[in-house]
N, C-alpha and C positions, 0 to 999 in steps of 0.2 A: 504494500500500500504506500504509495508516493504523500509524503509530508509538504504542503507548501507551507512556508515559511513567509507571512506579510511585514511587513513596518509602516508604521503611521510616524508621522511629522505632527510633534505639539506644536502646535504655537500657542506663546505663553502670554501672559497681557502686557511683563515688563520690555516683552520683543516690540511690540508697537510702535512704542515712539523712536527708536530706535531705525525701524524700518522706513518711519518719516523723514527723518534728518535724511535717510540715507537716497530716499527718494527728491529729495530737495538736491542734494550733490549729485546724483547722478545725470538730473534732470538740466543742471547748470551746465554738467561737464559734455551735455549734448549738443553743442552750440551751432553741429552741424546741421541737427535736425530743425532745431526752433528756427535757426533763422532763414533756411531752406522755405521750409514752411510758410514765413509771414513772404520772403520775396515771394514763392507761388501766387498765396493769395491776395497781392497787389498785383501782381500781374495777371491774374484772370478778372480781378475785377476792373482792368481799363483792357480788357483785351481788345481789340481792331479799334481803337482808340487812337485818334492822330497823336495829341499832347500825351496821354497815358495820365500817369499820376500827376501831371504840370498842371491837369484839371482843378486838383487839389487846391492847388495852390492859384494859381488864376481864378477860383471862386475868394479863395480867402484872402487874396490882394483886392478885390472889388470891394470887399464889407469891409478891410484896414481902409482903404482910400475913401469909403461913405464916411465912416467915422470918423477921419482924419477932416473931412469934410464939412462936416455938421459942428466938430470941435472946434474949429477956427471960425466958421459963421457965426452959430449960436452963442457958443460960451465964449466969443474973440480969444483962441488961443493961437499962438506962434505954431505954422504948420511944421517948421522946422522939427521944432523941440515935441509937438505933439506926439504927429506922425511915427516914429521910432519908441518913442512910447508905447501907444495902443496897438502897434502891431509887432512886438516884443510881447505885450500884456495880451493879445489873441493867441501868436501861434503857442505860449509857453502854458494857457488857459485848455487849448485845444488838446494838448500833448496830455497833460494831470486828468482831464476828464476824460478824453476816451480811455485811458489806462485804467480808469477805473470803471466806466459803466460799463466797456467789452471786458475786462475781468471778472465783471459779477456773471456775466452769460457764456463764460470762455469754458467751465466744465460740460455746464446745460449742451451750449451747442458742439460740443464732440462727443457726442456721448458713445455714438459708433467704435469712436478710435477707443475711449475709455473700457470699453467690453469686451472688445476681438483683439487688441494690439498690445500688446506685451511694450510698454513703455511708460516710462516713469509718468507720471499722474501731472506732476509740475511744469512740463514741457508746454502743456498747454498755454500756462499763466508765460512763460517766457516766452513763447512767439508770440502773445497781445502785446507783450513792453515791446519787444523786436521790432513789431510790426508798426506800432505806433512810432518808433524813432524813426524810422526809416523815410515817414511820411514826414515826420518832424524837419528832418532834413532836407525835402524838396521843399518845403515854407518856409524854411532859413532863407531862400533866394528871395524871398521879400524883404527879408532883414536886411542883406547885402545892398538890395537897390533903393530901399530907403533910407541906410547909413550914407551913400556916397549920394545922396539928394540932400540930407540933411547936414552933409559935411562931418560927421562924425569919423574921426580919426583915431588910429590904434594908440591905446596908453596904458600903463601900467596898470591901471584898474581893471582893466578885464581878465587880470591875471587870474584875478580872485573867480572867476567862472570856471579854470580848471578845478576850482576846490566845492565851488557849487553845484557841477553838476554831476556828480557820481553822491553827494546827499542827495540830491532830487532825485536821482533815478533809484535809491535805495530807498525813499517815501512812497515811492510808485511802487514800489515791488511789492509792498507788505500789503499797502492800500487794496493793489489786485487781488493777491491770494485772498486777504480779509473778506473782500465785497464778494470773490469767486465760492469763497469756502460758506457762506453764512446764505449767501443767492442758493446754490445748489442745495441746502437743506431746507431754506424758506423762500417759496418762487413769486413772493409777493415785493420782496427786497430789492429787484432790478427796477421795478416799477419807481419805490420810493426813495431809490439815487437817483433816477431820472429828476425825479419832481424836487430832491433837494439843492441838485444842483444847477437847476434852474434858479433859485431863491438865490443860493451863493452869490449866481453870475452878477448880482446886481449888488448885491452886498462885497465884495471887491475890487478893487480898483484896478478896473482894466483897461477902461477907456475914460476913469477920468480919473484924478490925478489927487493923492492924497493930500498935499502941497495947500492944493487952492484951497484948505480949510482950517480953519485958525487953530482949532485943538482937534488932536486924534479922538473918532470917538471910539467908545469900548466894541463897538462893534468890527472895527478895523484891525485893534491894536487884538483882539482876542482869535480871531479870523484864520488858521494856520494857512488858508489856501492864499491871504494876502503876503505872507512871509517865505512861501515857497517860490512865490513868484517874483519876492524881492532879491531873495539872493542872485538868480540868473539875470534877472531884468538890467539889476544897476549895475552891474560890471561893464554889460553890452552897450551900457551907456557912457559910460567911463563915468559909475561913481563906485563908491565902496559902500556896499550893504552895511544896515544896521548892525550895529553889536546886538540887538533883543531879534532881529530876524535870524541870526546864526544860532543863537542858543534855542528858539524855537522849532526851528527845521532840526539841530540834532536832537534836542529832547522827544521831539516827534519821530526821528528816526530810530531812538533807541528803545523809548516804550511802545513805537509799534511794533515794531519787528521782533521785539519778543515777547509782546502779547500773541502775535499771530501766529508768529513758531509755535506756542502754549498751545493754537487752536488747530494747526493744521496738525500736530502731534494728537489730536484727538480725533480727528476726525478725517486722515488720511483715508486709513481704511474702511472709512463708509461711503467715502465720496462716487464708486460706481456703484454701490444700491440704493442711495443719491437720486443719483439723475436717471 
């Protein structure tokens, strides 16, 4: 009489978080895949597309140049000084909120790949950042041809952007996973970042200018999404960011990101009976 001999694999509960971290680095160290990925789908979404993704950007040059527009008429502001402003204050606006409403629906809408594909869970959340820079970057060409309109010249200030933007893109990171991991357990949550950050957009100063008002109020000075957008902003303009926006954007950096670690270590492995 033939003996088979079986083995089962425990897995234990203290193995979990463990398996998260390690899903989060294997997920980073795939950089071929995520960002494969977001080119694909930039380039299927302008396919037989004359400009392609230039589209992007030539809609969001027409709504800097309305609002550069309307800034100098209505409120008599210097187009010079405006203009680089608000369109500094759109594309970097543009960048923080798509990374975070397409990370709350960035589980939801793969959920194919999440089922059938043997790949780290995180890969996801990385090709929405990837994907969003990328597009970040043909919008920068507005910034380019509105610096050399407005005469803005390279100076030692903008130095400080090489140290701003790897914090900003480290508030983005957490933001997505956050909004991705808390969306996919509760599918009412895409809805109401939608509708808050509508609210934000008018409560930050993106097209108008903290400056023109005699005292900050608490609604600006408390605002984190008006401090993320100072540090990159002012450099591009050749000034130096706040000392209370640097401590903000890191403080924001450090308790998010390991509040979210806390959450994605809990809820890694529910995330495909999730969605």
């Amino acid at each position: 009489m033939m003996r088979v001999q079986t083995s089962f694999q425990v897995i234990r509960a203290d193995h979990v978080p463990r398996a998260a971290i390690a899903d989060l680095w294997l997920g980073l160290k795939r950089a071929d895949m995520w960002s494969r990925f977001a080119v694909h789908e930039i380039k299927q979404r302008f396919r037989r597309s004359v400009l392609g993704p230039f589209w992007l950007t030539a809609s969001m040059g027409l709504f800097v140049g309305a609002l550069g527009l309307i800034s100098s008429t209505i409120f008599d502001q210097d187009m010079s000084h405006a203009l680089p402003y608000i369109a500094l204050g759109v594309i970097f606006w543009t960048l923080i909120t798509s990374c975070i409403s397409e990370g709350a629906t960035a589980f939801l809408a793969r959920e194919s790949y999440i089922r059938n594909v043997p790949m780290p869970i995180s890969v996801h959340q990385y090709q929405v950042i990837a994907r969003n820079l990328v597009i970040w970057l043909f919008n920068m060409v507005i910034y380019l041809a509105v610096a050399l309109y407005s005469g803005i010249g390279l100076s030692g200030q903008m130095l400080w952007f090489a140290l701003a933007a790897p914090l900003l893109l480290a508030n983005l990171t957490w933001m997505a996973f956050a909004a991705g991991i808390v969306s996919t357990r509760f599918r009412d949550i895409p809805q109401v970042i939608a509708s808050i950050i509508q609210v934000i957009f008018f409560l930050t100063p993106i097209f108008w200018s903290v400056e023109s008002m005699p005292n900050r109020p608490a609604f600006v000075l408390a605002n984190p999404f008006y401090h993320l957008l100072e540090i990159v902003r002012a450099p591009l303009l050749g000034r130096s960011p706040a000392v209370e926006s640097w401590l903000v954007t890191l403080a924001l950096a450090a308790f998010g990101s390991a509040a979210t670690l806390w959450l994605y270590r809990r809820a890694q492995p529910r995330i495909p009976y999730w969605v």
